[in-house]
N, C-alpha and C positions, 0 to 999 in steps of 0.2 A: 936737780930737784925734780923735774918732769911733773908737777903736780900743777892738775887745769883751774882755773880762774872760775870759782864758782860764783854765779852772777844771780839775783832774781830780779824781776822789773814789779815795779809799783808806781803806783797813783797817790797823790795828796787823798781821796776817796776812798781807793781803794775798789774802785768801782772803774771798769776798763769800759765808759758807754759816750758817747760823743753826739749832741743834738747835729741834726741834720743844718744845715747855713750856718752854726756857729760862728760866734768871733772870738770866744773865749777858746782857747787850747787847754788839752788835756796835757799836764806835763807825766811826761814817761821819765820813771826815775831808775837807770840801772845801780840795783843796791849791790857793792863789793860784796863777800862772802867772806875771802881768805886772802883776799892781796889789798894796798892803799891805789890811788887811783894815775901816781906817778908811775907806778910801776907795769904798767900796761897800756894796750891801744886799743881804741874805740871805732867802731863802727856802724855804724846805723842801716837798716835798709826798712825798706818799705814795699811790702808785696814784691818780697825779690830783689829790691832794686835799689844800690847804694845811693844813698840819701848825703849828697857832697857836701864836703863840710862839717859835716855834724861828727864830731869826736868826742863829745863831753857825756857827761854820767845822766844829764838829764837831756831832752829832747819834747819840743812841745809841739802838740799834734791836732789838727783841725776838721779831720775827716776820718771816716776808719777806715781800718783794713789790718792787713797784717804785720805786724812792727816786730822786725829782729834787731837785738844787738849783738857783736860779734866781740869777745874781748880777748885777748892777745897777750900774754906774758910777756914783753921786752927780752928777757931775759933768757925767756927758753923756747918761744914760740910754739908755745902750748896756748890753743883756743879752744873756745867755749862761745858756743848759741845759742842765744835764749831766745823766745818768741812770745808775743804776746797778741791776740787777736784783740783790735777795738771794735767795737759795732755801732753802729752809725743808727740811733733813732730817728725814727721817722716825726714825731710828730710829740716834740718835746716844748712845745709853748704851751704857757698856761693861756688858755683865753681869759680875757680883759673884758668880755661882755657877753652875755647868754639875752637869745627872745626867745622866751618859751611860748611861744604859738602855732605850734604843732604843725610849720611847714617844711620840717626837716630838716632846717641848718639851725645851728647853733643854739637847739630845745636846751640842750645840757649842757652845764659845768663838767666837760671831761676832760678828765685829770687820770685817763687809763694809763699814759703812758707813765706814771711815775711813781708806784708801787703805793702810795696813798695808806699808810697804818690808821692816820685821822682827820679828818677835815673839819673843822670850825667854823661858821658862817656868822659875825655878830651883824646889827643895822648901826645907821648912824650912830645910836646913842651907845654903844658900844654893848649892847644887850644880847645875847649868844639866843641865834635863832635859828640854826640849823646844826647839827652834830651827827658825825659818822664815823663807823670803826670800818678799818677794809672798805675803804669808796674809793672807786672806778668815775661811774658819771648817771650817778643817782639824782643829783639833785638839776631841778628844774624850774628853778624861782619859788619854791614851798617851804613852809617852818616845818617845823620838827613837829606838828598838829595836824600838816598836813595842808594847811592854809594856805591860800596864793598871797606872796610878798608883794607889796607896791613897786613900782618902775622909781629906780634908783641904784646910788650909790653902796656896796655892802662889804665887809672885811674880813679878808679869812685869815684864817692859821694852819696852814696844810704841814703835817709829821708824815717826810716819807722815808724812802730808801734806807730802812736801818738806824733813823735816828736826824737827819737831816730836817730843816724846819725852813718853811717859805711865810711871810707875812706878804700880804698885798690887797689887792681889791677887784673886786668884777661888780659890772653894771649893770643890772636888769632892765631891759628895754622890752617892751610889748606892742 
């Protein structure tokens, strides 16, 4: 036969990026091509370095770097490597509370690190008071008028990454 085991790796995402302290793992998923998954061997490494143990089609990862798997025909030993770089963000928490009083920590809702298409701000009453297309970390306890917001509780709906959507809340404190 002599014909190599064509491999590619994916993500649930689709999206190969890992928050820096994580507890959630990224699962790396090696997708077959042309062979079933009995008919070959698996190998994992990470930045070079076989990763013991691990022989299965998926592998779940906590940190980046560089992630190979090596798959193996039984049959004919004919192999195939595939690699896929993770990258490790820096600074993937959404904050939980903003004071915007202009002493240089935490003025703004930034959300740079998460590709941000839309942000929605509603108040208590569930009354939409802030909105943005492509936001980074514009907003700084203001409505959409430009008004300063009262100190309190406020609910977003952030659309980022391609379609992805986060519900939560951040607190304005002054």
């Amino acid at each position: 036969e002599g014909e190599e085991p064509v491999t590619t790796i994916t993500t649930d995402s689709d999206e190969f990026e890992i928050c820096d302290n994580t507890t959630t793992p990224l699962i790396l998923t090696a997708v077959p091509g042309n062979y079933n998954a009995s008919e070959v061997s698996i190998v994992w490494y990470e930045d070079g370095m076989t990763l013991s143990g691990e022989t299965g089609l998926t592998l779940s990862v906590l940190t980046g770097g560089y992630y190979e798997v090596e798959v193996t025909f039984n049959s004919t030993g004919c192999t195939n490597i595939v690699g896929q770089e993770v990258i490790t963000l820096e600074n993937c928490v959404v904050p939980q509370a903003i004071s915007p009083n202009n002493d240089g920590k935490n003025d703004n809702f930034d959300l740079s690190a998460f590709d941000v298409q839309k942000l929605e701000i509603f108040n208590r009453y569930g009354v939409l008071v802030y909105s943005r297309t492509n936001y980074t970390n514009e907003w700084h306890g203001q409505s959409d008028s430009g008004d300063e917001l009262p100190v309190g509780t406020y609910y977003y709906v952030m659309r980022y990454q391609g379609g992805k959507e986060k519900a939560s809340w951040v607190y304005i404190n002054k």
